[in-house]
N, C-alpha and C positions, 0 to 999 in steps of 0.2 A: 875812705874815699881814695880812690886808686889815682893815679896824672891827666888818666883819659877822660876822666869824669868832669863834667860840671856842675856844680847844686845851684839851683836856683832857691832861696833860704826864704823866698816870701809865698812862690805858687808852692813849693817840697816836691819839686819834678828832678829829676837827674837827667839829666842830658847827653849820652853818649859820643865822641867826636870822631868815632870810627867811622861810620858812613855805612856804604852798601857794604860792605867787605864782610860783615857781621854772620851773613843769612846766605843762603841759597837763593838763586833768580827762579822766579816763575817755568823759565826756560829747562833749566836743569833738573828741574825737579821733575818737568814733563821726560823728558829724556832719560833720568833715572827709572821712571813709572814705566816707560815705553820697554826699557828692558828688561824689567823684570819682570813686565809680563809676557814679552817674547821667550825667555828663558822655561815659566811656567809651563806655555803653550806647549811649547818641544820638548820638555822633560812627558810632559800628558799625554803627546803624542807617540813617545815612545812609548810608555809603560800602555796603552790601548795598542799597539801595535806586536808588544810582546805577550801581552795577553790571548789576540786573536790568535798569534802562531802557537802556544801552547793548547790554545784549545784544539786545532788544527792537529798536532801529533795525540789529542786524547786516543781519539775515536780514529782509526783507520780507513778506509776501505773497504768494504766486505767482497769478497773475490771468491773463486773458487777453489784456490789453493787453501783457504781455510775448510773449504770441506773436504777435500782431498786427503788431511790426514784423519780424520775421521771414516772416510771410507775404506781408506786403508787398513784400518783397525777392523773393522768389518769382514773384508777381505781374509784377514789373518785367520778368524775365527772358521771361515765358512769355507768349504770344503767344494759348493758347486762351483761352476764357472758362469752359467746364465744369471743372475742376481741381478734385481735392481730393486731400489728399495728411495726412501727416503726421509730428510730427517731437518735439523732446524739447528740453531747456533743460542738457543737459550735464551737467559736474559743478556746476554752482553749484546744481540743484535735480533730483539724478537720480532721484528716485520721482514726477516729472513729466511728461507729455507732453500733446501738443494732437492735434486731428486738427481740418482746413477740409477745406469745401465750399464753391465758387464759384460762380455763376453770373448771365445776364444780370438786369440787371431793370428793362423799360419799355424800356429805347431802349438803343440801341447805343451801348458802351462803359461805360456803368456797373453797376460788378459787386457784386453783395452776397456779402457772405462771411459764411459762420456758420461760429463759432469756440468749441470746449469744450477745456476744460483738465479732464485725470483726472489721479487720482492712483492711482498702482499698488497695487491691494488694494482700492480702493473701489466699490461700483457707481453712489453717483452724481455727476452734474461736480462739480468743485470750482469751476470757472465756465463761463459761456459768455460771448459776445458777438457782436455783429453791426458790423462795417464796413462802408462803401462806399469800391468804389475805381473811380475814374476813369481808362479807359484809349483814350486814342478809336483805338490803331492793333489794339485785341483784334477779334479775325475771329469773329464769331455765327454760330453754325453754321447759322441761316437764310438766311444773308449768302453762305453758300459756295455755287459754281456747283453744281447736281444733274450727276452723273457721270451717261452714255451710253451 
């Protein structure tokens, strides 16, 4: 039995003479609760809010500069200068496609290409654009001998 103690030897109660000092008040313990779940909240709030900007950098955009170098490739291989053709971005963006049209413009070998990006279900682009590409071995069809 410690100084602070009292035994009471006929009820067997011990009686402590410390008082409220013992325990936490009702009050503080609300106050402790109150912040620890304001802390919760904000930590949750960030970790949903860096979630959403990650997913945000997954997926891009879909533009026409993504089919630009695809047609460009195109380009490389093919020899005319009227071409138009069209094509699709795969599985990374399958309700996507493009469609180009090529042709000379002003002097021989530089071709402008107009380029729209749809989207499956919609009627209008999701984008266009315009390149120029430099080809000086592309054949003008001005350029070709007239057949006899």
């Amino acid at each position: 039995m410690t100084g602070n103690d009292l035994h009471d030897f006929d009820s067997g109660i011990c009686v402590s003479r410390l008082g409220p000092e013992t325990g936490f008040s009702l009050i503080e313990v609300m106050l402790a609760a109150g912040l620890f779940f304001m802390a919760t909240l904000a930590i949750l709030l960030l970790v949903s809010a860096t979630l959403r900007n990650a997913r945000a950098l997954q997926r891009g955009d879909v533009d026409a500069g993504m089919a630009a170098s695809q047609v460009c490739q195109l380009l490389k291989t093919n020899r005319q200068i009227e071409i138009s053709g069209s094509g699709d971005f795969g599985e990374a963006y399958p309700d996507y496609s493009f469609e180009f049209a090529s042709g000379e413009y002003r002097s021989n070998g530089l071709l402008r290409v107009e380029i729209v990006v749809k989207r499956r279900g919609s009627i209008s682009p999701v984008d266009t654009t315009t390149i120029w590409v430099y080809d000086p071995d592309a054949k003008s069809v001005s350029n070709q001998p007239n057949p006899r």
